[in-house]
C-alpha positions in Angstrom: 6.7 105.1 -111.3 8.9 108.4 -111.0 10.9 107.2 -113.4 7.8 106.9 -115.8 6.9 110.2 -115.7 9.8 111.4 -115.6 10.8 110.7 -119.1 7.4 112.4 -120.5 7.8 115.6 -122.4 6.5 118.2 -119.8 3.7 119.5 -122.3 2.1 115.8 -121.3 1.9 116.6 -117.5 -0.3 119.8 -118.1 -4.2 119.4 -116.6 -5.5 118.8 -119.4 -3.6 115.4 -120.5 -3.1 114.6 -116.8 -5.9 112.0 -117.2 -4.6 110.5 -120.7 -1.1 110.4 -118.7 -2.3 108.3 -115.9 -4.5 105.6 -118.0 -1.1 105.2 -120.1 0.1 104.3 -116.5 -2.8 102.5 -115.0 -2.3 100.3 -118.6 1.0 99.4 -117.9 2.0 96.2 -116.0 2.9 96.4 -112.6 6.1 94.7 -111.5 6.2 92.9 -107.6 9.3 95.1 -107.2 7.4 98.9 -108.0 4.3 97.6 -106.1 7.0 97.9 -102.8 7.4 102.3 -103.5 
């Protein structure tokens, strides 16, 4: 998942549009090999 984030622009992980941020993730299919970190 770090390697999600990690290619946001940083204006994206302010307070504000953390919660838009992490329904984008929570929307996104989990692979069996990201469950494991």
């Amino acid at each position: 998942m770090a390697r999600v984030i990690a290619v946001f622009p940083v204006d994206l992980l302010e307070p504000d549009r953390l919660d838009d941020v992490l329904i984008f993730l929570a929307g996104l299919p989990i692979h069996p090999e990201d469950r494991k970190q």
